[in-house]
C-alpha positions as CSV (number, residue, x, y, z in Angstrom):
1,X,103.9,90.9,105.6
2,X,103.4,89.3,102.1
3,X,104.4,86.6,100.0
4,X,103.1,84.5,97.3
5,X,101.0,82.0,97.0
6,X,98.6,79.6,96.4
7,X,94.7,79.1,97.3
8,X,94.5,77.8,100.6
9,X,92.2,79.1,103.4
10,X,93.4,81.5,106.3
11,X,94.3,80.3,109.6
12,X,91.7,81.3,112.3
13,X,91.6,83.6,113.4
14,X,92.4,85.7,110.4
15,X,89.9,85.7,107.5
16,X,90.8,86.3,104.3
17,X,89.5,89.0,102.1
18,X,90.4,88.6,98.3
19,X,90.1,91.9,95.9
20,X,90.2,92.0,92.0
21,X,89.2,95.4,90.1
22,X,88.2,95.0,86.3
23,X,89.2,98.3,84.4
24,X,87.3,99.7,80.9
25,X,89.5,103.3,79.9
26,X,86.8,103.9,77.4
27,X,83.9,104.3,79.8
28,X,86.5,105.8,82.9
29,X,84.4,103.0,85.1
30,X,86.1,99.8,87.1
31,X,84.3,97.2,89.1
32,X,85.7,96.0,92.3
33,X,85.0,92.3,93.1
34,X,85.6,91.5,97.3
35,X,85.5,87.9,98.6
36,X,85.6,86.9,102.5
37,X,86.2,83.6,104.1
38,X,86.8,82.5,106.8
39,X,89.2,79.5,107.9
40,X,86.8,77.0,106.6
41,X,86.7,78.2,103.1
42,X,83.4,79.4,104.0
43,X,82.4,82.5,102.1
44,X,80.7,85.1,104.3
45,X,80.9,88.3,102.4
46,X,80.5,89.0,98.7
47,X,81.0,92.7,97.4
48,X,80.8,93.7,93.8
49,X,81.5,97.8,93.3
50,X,80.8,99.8,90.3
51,X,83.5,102.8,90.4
52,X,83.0,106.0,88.0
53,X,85.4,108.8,87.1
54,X,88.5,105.6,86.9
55,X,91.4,107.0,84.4
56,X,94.0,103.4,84.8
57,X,94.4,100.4,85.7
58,X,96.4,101.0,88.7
59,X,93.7,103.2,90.1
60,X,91.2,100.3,89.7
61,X,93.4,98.3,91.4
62,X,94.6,100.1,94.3
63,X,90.7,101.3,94.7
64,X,89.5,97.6,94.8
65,X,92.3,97.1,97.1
66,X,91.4,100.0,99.6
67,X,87.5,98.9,99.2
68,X,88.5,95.5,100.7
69,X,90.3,97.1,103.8
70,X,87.1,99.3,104.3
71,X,84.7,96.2,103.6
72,X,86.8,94.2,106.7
73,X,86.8,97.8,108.8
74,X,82.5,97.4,108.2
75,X,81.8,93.9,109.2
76,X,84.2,94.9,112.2
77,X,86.9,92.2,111.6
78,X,90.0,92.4,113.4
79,X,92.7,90.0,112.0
80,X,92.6,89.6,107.8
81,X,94.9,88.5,104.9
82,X,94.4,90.5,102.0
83,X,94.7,89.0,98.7
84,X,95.1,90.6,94.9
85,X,96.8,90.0,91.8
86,X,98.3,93.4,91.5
87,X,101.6,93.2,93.2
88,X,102.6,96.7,92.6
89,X,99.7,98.0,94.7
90,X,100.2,95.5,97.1
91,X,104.0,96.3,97.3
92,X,102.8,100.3,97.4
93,X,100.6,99.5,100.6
94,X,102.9,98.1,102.6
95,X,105.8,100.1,101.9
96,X,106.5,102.4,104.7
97,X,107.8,105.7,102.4
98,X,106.0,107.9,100.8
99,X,104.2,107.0,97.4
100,X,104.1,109.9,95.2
101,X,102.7,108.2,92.1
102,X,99.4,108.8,90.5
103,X,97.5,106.3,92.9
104,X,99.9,108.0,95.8
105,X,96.8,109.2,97.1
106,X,95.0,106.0,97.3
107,X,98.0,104.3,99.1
108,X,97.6,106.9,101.6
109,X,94.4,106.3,102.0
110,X,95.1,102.3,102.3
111,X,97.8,103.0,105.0
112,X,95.1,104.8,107.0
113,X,92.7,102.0,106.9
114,X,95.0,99.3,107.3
115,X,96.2,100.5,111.0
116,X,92.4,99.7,112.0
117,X,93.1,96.2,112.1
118,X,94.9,94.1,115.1
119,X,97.1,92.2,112.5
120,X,97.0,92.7,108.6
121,X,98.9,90.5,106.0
122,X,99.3,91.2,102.2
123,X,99.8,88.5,99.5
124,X,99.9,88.5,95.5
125,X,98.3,86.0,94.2
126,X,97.6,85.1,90.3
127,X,94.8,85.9,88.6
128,X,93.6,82.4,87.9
129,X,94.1,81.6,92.3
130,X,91.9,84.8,92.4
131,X,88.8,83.5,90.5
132,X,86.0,84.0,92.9
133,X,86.9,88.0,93.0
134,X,87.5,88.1,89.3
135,X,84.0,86.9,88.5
136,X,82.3,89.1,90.7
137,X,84.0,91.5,88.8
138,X,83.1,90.7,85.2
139,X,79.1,90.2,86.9
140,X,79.1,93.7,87.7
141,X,79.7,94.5,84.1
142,X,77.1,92.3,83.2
143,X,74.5,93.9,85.5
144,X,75.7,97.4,85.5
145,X,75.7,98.2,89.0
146,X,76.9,97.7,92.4
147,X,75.6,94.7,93.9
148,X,75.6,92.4,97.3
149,X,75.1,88.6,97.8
150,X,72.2,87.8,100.0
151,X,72.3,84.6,102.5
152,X,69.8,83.3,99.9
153,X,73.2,84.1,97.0
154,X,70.8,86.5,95.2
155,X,72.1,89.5,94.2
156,X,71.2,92.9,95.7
157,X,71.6,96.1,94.5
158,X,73.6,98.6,97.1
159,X,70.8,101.0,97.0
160,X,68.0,99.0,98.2
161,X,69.8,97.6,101.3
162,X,71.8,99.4,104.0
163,X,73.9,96.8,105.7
164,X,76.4,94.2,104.5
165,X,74.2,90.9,104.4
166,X,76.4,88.2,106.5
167,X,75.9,84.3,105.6
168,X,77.6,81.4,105.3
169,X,77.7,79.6,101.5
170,X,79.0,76.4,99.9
171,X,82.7,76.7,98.9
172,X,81.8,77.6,95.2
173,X,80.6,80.5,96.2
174,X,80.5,82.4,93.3
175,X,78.2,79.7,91.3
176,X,74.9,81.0,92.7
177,X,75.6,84.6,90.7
């Protein structure tokens, strides 16, 4: 399903994974920002993605989208809401025809990933309800590269660690970039 709305935490057991994507055409390079919490407002997985080769904004989008499906298939979670603030992608993912469209590809790809869930629900949300996935975004720019937040809220680059770093951080979240 989706809908709109406002921030508010998932009921448990869903947790909520919230994507943004910021796009730059002249470099052809997005970063993907992922946010998880849990029912408590609890963040317990931080993402930021650098993507190359990225030729619209729509690609970014649907990309940051399908990285949030495969960051929830990773840490093994079973029941999620999705969030974004692109509701064309998020209209694409759940439709049930075909999507022949430049990011057609992507949707498929989405579709796949979404069937490895029990229960999956999609919601737009606005950009300024989708902070905490925004500025993950913009610090990716800053740093120029892919990162992970620690339990200790430092930032790791992809490279140097293997696994997805699970922890439990204050409802700000995002302040201890």
């Amino acid at each position: 399903m989706w809908g709109y709305d406002g921030w508010k935490p998932p009921e448990a057991p869903f947790l909520k994974i919230n994507f943004d994507a910021t796009f730059k055409a002249h470099f052809a390079k997005s970063y993907s920002g992922l946010v998880i919490r849990d029912d408590r407002s609890r963040i317990i997985g931080k993402r930021v993605i650098l993507n190359e080769y990225v030729s619209f904004v729509f690609a970014a989008k649907a990309l940051a989208y399908l990285q949030a499906l495969k960051l929830g298939v990773e840490m093994g979670l079973r029941d999620v809401v999705i969030k974004g603030d692109s509701l064309t992608v998020i209209k694409k993912g759940k439709s049930s025809s075909m999507d022949r469209s430049k990011i057609g590809v992507f949707i498929q790809d989405i579709k796949f990933e979404q069937r490895k869930f029990r229960e999956v629900w999609f919601t737009f949300i606005s950009r300024s309800t989708n902070g905490s996935a925004h500025a993950l975004t913009q610090k990716g720019w800053i740093r120029g590269e892919s990162l992970r937040v620690g339990l200790d809220g430092r930032l790791v680059t992809l490279e140097a660690q293997d696994n997805l770093v699970k922890g439990v951080e204050g409802e700000d979240g995002v302040a201890g970039l």
